[in-house]
N, C-alpha and C positions, 0 to 999 in steps of 0.2 A: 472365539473363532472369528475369521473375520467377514463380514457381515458383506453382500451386492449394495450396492447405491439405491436400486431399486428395488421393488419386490423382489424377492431369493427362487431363482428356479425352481421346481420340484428336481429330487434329487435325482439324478442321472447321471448323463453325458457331462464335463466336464466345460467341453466347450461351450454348453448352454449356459452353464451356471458362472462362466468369467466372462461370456458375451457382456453385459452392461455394466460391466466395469464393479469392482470391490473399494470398499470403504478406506481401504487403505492399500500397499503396492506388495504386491509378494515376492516381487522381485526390482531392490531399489538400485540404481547402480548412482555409488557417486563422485563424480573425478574431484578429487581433491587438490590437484593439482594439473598443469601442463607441462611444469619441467621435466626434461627426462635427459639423461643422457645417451639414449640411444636415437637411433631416428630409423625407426622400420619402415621399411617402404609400405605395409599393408596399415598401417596406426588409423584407428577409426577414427581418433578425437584432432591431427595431425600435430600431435604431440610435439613439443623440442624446448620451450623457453614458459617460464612463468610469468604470469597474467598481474601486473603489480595489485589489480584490483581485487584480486582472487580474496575468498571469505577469510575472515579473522579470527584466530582462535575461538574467540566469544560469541560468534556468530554462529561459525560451526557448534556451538555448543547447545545453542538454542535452536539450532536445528533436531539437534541429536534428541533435546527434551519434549521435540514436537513427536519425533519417531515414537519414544517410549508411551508417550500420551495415548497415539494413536496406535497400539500395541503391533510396529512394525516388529518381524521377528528379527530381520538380521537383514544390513546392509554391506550390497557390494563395493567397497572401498578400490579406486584403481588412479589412473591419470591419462599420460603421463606414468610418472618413475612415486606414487603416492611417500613411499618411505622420505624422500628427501625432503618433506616437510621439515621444518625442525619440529613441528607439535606432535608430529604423526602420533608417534605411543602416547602422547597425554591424551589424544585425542579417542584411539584405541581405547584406552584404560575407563573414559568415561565414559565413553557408549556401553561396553560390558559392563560398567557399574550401572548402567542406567537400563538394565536387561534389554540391553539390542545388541545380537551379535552380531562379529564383523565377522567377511571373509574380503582379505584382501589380495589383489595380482601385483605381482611384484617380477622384475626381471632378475632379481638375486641381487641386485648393488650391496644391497646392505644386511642381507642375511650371513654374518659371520655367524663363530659358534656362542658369544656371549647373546646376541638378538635370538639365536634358533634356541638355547638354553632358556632364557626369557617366554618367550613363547610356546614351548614345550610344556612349561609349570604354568600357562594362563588359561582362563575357562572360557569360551564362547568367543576364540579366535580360529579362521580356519588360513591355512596362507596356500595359496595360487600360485605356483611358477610356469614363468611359459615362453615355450620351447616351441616353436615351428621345422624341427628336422631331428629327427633321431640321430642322427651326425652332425659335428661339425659345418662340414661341407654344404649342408641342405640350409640347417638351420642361418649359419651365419651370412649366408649369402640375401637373407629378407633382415635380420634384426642387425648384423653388422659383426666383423671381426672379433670375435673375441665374447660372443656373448652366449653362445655354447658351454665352454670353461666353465661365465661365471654361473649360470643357471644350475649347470649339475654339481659345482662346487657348494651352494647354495642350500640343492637338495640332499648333499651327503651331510652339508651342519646339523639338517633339521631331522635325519633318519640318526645322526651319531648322538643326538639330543635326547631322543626317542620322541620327540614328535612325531605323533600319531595320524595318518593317512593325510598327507599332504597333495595337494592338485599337482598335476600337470596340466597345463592347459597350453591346447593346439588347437591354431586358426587350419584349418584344410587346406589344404592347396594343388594343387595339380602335379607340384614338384616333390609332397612330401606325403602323398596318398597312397603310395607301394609302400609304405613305411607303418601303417598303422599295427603291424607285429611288432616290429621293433619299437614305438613307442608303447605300444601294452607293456613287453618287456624290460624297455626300464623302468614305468610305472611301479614294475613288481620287485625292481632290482631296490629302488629306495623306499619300498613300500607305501609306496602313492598309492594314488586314485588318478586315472587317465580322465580328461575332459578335454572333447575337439567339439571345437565349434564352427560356424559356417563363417566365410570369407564375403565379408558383403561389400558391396561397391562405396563404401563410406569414407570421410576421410581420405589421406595419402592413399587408399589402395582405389579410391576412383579412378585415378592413373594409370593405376596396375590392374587394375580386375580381370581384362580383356586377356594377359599375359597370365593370371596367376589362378583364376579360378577352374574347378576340375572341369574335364573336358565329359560329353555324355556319358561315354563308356565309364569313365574313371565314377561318376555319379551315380551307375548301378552295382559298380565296385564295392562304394562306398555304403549302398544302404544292404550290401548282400551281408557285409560285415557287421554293419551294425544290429542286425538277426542275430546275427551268431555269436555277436560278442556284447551285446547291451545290456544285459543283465549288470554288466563287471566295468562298463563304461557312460561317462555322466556326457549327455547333450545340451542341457539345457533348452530342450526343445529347437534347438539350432533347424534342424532339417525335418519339419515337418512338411516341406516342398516333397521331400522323397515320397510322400505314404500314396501316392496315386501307384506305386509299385506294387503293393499292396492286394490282399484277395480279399478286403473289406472286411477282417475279422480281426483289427488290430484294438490292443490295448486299448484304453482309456478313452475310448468311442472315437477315434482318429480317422478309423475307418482304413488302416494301411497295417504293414507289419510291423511300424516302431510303436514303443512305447511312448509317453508324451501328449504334450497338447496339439491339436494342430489349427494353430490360432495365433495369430496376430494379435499381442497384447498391449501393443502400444498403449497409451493409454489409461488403460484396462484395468491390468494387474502390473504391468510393465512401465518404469519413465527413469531421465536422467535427471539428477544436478550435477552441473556443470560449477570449478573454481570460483566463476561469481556469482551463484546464485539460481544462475536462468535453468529452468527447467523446462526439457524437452520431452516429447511422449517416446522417444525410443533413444536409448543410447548408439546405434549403427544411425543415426538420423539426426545429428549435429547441423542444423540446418534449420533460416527463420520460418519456411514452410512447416513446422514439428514444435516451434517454442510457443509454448503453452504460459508459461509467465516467468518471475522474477520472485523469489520466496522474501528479499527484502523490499519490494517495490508492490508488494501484491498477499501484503497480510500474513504469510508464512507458508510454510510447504503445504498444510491442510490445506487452507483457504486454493492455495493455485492448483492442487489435486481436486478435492471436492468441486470448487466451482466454474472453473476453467474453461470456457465458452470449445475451444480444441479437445479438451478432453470432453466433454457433454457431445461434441458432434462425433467424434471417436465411436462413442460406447452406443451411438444410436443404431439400429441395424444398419448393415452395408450391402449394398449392391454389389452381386455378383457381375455386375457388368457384361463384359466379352465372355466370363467362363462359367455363365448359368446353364449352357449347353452341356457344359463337358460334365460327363456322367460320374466324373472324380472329384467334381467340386468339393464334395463332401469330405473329401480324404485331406485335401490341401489347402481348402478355403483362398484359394488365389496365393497364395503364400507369402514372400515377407514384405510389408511395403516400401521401408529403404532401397531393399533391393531393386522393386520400378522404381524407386525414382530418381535414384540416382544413374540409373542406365539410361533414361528418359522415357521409361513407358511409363503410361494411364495406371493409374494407382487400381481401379477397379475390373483391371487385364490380367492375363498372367505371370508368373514370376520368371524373369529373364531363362531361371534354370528348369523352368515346368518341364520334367519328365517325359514329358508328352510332346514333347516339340514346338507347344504355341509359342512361350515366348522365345526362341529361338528363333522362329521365322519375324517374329517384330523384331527383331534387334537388326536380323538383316533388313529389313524396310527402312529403318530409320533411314536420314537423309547425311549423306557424307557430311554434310559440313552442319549437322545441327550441334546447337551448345549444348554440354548436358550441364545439369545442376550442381553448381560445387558448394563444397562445407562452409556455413558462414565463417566458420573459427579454424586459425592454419597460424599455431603456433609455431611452426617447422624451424627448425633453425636456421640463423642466416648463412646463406649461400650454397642452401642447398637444391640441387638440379631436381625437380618435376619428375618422378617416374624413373631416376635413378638411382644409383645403388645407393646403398645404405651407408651410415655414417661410421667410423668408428669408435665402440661405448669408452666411453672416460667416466671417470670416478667423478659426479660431482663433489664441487667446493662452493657452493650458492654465496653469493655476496652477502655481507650484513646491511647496507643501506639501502633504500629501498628502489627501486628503477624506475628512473624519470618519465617512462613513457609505457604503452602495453608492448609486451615482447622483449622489452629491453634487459632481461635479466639471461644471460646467455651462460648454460654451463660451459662454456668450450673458450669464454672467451680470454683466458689467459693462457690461451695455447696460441704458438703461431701460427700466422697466419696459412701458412702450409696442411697443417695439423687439424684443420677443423671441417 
């Protein structure tokens, strides 16, 4: 089992015992890549083009042997478009030989029926598709033309394969929040498992957040729903900003009515690697204020987890700051920290979406013309506008030589120039 850094709570409350952070991550996420062919306006990582420097089969390999060492159970593999790897499955295939399971997100590019067949007969792979609209119409209008199609074309490979309980995974949105029947629904049409997660200001959707994320009403919508239907739908602790909703008699000492942590794990039990290496305390938190180190620059992924000067200040107690007052501290612990900071409030304030209205009225404060914080890393592809619509998905065809410069390897770029 895996062990606190420090002395081990007395057993309880949840959130006590992953306060000062775990020996190892229980939830690892890691972009294997940037290339994608699609370009979603909300992409946390501002996915589009691969990074020439991005890790080496060998390398990733030596990571994976640090995982099994440090008995991670199972990592989040994503990107970016992670399949276009050319190593992808050797790489899959090692980690499950090396008892780490993967669960990897995928937009459907490459889930035909020989890959869902494949995967179907393999042990300790779980596969993520994701879908932001229960139509056409909702979804394609955030991930791009055509990317509806390939997503449920995707998940009927992997239900006609008899792969067993496949994700769907949905980012929230303001546009596709009256929708959450309809995506339970076809969760159950391909025999998925429904997974929505919270829309954080990271990434390409820093641009968009203001236009995309749910509005107050749509935010009591959304956790009345998740009462009623969370037993049957996965959060990933996304919203534990909601549990100030709550009559203080929720699940897993949250102190609200979802189940879940409600905890900020940055850090903790929570951190990214990133295509080269650099490893960040939160995957919505691609940014040099959150990198924590570099696993070949800095002794390997244990050494930059265990001793990592950002993760030690992390896992130290935190100051409730501004929201030691509010009698619901306890329910939402100030809630996610990307989310301040990439709106630009005080990390130790409350969460732009606070329930409660606080950070609502900070957002209106802020000063018309202040900068907020952007992602250090913005693969995006070239020529595409800031905050507008999405790209349309193309099949990649990755080059074989390697690209001269970071960003240079463009899937679109043998389309014309019209076309991209």
């Amino acid at each position: 089992m895996t062990a606190t850094l420090s002395q081990p709570a007395p057993v309880g409350r949840l959130v006590d015992q992953f306060e000062s952070g775990l020996d190892a991550p229980i939830c690892l996420t890691w972009e294997l890549t940037y290339a994608c062919n699609l370009s979603c306006v909300h992409c946390l990582s501002s996915s589009g083009r691969r990074n020439p420097d991005e890790l080496s089969t060998e390398q990733c390999k030596a990571i994976i042997d640090e995982l099994q060492r440090m008995q991670v159970f199972y990592v989040n593999i994503g990107g970016g478009e992670p399949t276009v790897r050319p190593d992808f499955w050797e790489l899959v295939d090692y980690a499950t030989d090396h008892q780490v399971g993967v669960k990897f997100s995928t937009n459907g590019l490459k889930i035909d029926r020989a890959v869902a067949e494949r995967l179907a007969a393999s042990d300790y792979v779980d596969v993520q598709i994701s879908l932001d609209g229960a139509t056409a119409e909702v979804n394609d209008a955030v991930r791009g033309k055509g990317s509806f199609d390939m997503a449920t074309k995707a998940l009927q490979n992997l239900a006609d394969a008899g792969f067993k309980d496949a994700k769907i995974s949905v980012v929230v949105t303001r546009h596709n929040i009256s929708q959450l029947d309809e995506f339970k629904a076809l969760a159950d049409r391909f025999g998925a498992t429904l997974r929505i997660t919270r829309l954080r200001p990271s990434g390409r959707a820093v641009d968009v957040w203001d236009e995309l994320h749910p509005l107050p009403e749509q935010q009591r919508e959304l956790y009345d729903w998740l009462v009623a239907h969370g037993e049957g739908v996965l959060t990933g602790d996304s919203f534990f900003h909601l549990s100030a909703y709550g009559d203080g008699t929720g699940a897993g000492g949250n102190g609200g009515g979802l189940p879940g942590l409600n905890l900020c794990g940055a850090g903790r039990v929570v951190c990214l690697i990133d295509p080269v290496g650099d490893v960040y305390a939160c995957p919505f938190a691609i940014h040099d204020e959150f990198l924590a180190g570099n696993v070949l620059r800095d002794g390997g992924f244990e050494s930059v987890w265990k001793s990592a000067e950002l993760f030690r200040e992390l896992r130290e107690p935190q100051s409730a700051g501004a929201c030691a007052s509010c009698n619901f501290y306890d329910s939402c612990r100030g809630g996610c920290m990307a989310a301040k900071f990439f709106t630009g409030l005080p990390l130790d304030g409350p969460d732009p979406e606070c329930v409660k209205g606080y950070g609502e009225a900070l957002l209106a404060d802020r000063g018309i013309d202040m900068a907020l914080p952007k992602p250090s890393v913005d693969q995006s592809h070239r020529g595409r506008k800031r905050g507008g619509g999405p790209g349309t998905p193309i099949p990649l065809n990755l080059i074989t030589r390697p690209p001269s410069r970071a960003c240079d390897e463009n899937p679109l770029a043998d389309l014309p120039e019209q076309m991209r």
